[in-house]
C-alpha positions in Angstrom: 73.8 -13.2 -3.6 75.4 -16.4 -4.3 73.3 -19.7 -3.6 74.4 -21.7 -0.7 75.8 -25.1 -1.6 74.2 -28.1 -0.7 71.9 -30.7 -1.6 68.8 -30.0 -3.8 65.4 -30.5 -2.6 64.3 -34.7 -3.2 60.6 -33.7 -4.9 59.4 -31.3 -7.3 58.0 -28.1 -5.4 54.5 -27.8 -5.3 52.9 -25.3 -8.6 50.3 -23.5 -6.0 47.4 -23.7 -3.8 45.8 -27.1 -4.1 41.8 -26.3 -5.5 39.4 -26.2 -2.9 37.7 -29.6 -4.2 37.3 -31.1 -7.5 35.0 -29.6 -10.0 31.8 -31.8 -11.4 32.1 -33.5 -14.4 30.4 -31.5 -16.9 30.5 -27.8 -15.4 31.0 -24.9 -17.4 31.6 -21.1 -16.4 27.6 -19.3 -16.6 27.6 -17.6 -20.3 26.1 -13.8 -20.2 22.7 -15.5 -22.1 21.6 -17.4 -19.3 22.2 -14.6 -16.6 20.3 -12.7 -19.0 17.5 -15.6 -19.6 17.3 -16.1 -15.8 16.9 -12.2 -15.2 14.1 -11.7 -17.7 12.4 -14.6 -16.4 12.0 -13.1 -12.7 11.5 -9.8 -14.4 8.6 -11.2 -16.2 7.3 -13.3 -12.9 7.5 -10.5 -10.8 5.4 -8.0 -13.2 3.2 -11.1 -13.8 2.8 -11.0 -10.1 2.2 -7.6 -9.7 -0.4 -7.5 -12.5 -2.3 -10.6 -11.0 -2.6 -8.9 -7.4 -4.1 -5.6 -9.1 -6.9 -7.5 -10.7 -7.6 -9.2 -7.4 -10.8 -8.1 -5.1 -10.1 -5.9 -2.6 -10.5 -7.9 0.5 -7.7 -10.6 -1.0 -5.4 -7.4 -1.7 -5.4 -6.6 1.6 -5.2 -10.0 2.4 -1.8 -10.2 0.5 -0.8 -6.8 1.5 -1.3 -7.2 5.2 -0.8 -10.7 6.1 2.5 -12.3 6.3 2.1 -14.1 2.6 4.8 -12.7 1.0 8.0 -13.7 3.5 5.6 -17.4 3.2 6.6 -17.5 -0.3 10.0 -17.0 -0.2 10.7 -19.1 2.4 8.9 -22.1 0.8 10.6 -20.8 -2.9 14.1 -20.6 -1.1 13.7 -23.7 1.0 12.4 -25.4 -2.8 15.6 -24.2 -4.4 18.0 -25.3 -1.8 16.7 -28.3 -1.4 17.2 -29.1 -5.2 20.8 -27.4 -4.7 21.4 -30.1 -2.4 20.2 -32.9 -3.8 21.4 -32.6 -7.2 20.4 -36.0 -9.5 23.5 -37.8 -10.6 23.5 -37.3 -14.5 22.4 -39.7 -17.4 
């Protein structure tokens, strides 16, 4: 089909989606190494945890085991770690 004739748009047409906002200076995609760094480190907290609570006495086992210390921690670790999310230091 033939085009119509007529006057051609005044501007350049527009290459895509505009980004959602700009990047930081200085980001980079995440490399495999440091997902695998980060996982081994948990890994490694996690069995560190485990092996600490075993070598506990009893009564702070059950302590740990039946009181509500657990969710504590990870809402004061995620709290921690969004707080530092958000409040990112401007770089040197």
């Amino acid at each position: 089909m033939a085009k119509p004739a007529g006057p051609e748009p005044a501007g350049p047409e527009p290459a895509g989606p505009e980004p959602a906002g700009p990047e930081p200076a200085g980001s980079r995609p995440v490399g495999l190494r440091q997902v695998l760094v980060v996982a081994g480190v948990v890994v490694a907290a996690v069995l560190g945890a485990a092996i600490l609570t075993s070598v506990l006495p009893e009564p702070l086992q059950r302590f740990i085991f039946h009181a509500p210390v657990t969710i504590a921690v990870l809402v004061v670790v995620t709290a921690v770690v969004l707080w530092r999310i958000a409040v990112r230091r401007p770089e040197a």
